[in-house]
C-alpha positions in Angstrom: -125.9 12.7 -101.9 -125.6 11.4 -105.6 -126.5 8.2 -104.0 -129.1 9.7 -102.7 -130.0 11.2 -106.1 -129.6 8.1 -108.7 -130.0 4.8 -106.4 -127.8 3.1 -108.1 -124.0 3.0 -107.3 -122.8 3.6 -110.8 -125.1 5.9 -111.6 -123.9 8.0 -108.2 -120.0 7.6 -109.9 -121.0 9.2 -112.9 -123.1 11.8 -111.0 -120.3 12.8 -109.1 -117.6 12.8 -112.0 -119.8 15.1 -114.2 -121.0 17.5 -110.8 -116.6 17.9 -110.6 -116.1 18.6 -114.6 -118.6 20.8 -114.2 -117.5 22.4 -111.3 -113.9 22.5 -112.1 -115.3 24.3 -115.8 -116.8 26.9 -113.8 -114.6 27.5 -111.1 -113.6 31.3 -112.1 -117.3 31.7 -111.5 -117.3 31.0 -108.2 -117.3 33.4 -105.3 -115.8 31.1 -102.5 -118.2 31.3 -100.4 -120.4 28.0 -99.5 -118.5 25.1 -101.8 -121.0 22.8 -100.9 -123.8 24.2 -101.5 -122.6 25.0 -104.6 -121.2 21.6 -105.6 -124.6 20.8 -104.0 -126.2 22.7 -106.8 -124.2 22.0 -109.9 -124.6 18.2 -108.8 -129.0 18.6 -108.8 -128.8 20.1 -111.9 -126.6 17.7 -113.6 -129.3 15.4 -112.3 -132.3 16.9 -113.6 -130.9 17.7 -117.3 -129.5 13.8 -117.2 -133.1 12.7 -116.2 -134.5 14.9 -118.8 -132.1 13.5 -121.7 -133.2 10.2 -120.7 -136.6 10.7 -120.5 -138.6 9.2 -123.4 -140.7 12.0 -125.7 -144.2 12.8 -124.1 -147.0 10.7 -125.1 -149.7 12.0 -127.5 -152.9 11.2 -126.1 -154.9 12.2 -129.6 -153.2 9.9 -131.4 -155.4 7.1 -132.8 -153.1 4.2 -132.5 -154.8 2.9 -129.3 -158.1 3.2 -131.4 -156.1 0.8 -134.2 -154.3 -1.3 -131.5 -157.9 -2.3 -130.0 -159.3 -2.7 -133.7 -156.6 -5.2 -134.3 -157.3 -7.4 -131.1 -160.5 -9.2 -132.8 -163.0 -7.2 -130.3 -166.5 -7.5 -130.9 -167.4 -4.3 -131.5 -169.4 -3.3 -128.0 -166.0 -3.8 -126.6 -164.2 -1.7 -129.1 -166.7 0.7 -128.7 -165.9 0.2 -124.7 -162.2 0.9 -124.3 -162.4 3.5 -126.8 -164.7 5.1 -124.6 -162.4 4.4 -121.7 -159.5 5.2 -123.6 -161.1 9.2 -124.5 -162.1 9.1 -120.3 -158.8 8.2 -119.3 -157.6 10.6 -121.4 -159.6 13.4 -120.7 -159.4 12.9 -116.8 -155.3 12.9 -117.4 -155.7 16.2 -118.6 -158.1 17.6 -116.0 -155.6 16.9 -113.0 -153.1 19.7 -112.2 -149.9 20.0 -113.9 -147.7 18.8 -111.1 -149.8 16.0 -110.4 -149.8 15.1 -114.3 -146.1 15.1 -114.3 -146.0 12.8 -110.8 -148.0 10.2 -113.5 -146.0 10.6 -116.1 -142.9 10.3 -114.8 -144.0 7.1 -112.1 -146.5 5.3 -114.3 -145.5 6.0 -117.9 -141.6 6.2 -117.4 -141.0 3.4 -114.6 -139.6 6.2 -112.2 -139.6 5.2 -108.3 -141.2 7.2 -105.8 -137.5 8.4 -105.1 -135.9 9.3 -108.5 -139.6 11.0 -108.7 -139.0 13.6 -106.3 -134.9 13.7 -106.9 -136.2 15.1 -110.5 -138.9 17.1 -109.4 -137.1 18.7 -106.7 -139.9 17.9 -104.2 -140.3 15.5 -100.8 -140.7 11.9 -101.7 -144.0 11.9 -99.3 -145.0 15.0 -101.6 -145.0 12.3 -104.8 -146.5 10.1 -103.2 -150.2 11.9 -102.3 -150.1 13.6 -105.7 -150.0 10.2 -106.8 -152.8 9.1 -105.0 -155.0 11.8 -105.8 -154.5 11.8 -109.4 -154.8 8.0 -109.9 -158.0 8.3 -107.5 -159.6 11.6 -109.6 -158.8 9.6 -112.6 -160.3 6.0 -111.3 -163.3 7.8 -110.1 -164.1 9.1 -113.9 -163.1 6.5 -115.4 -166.3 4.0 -113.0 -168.1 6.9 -113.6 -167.7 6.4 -117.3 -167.6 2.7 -117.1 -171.3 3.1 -115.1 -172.6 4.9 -117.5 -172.0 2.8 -120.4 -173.2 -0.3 -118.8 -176.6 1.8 -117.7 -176.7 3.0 -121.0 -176.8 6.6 -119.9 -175.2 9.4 -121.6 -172.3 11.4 -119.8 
């Protein structure tokens, strides 16, 4: 199961070695019925809050350093003006899509997390991931042509 849970194999060691501490801590707390779902149990968690200690702080999608970073490329200015816009759209269509598809993007395509360690850390089927990953990414490619469209058309949206 801790294979399962961290795909690597010394990953799964360390999983299992900190699921028993933490068992063997709690042991008076334990009724004696079902030891493996409960080892089951302690060993998720132990997963989860080592996947959330890892996980780097949340991006702040107001910040203007993506504004500066463009600045400094030598743009001309229509394409400043360009991914700026794109930058705001992508931005904005990030925040219209549900919460748990916004976490399936943030932890797949902003932290580098596989389809698998995905759904270990979000408790869910790996197929599960996977089409709230593909709707997101499609909602937010279909705003960002949209947006793209418009610009080029000159149109105001």
């Amino acid at each position: 199961m801790a294979q399962s849970l961290t795909a690597q194999p010394a990953d799964a060691s360390d999983l299992v070695q900190d699921t028993l501490l933490r068992a063997w801590r709690s042991l008076d707390t334990f009724d004696g019925r079902h030891p493996r779902s409960w080892l089951l149990t302690i060993m998720r968690n132990a997963n989860y809050n080592n996947h959330r200690r890892r996980r780097p702080e949340p991006i702040d999608l107001t910040e203007n350093t993506t504004r500066e970073r463009h600045a400094d490329e030598g743009l001309s200015a229509e394409d400043h003006v360009m991914r700026t816009e794109l930058d705001d759209v992508v931005a904005a269509a990030l925040s219209e899509v549900s919460e748990d598809s916004r976490q399936v993007i943030v932890l797949v395509d902003i932290d580098g997390l596989s389809y698998a360690e995905a759904a270990a850390y979000l408790g869910i089927p790996e197929g599960t991931v996977m089409s709230r990953l593909h709707r997101a990414r499609r909602k937010i490619r279909d705003r960002v042509v949209a947006k793209r469209t418009a610009l080029h058309e000159g149109i105001p949206s």
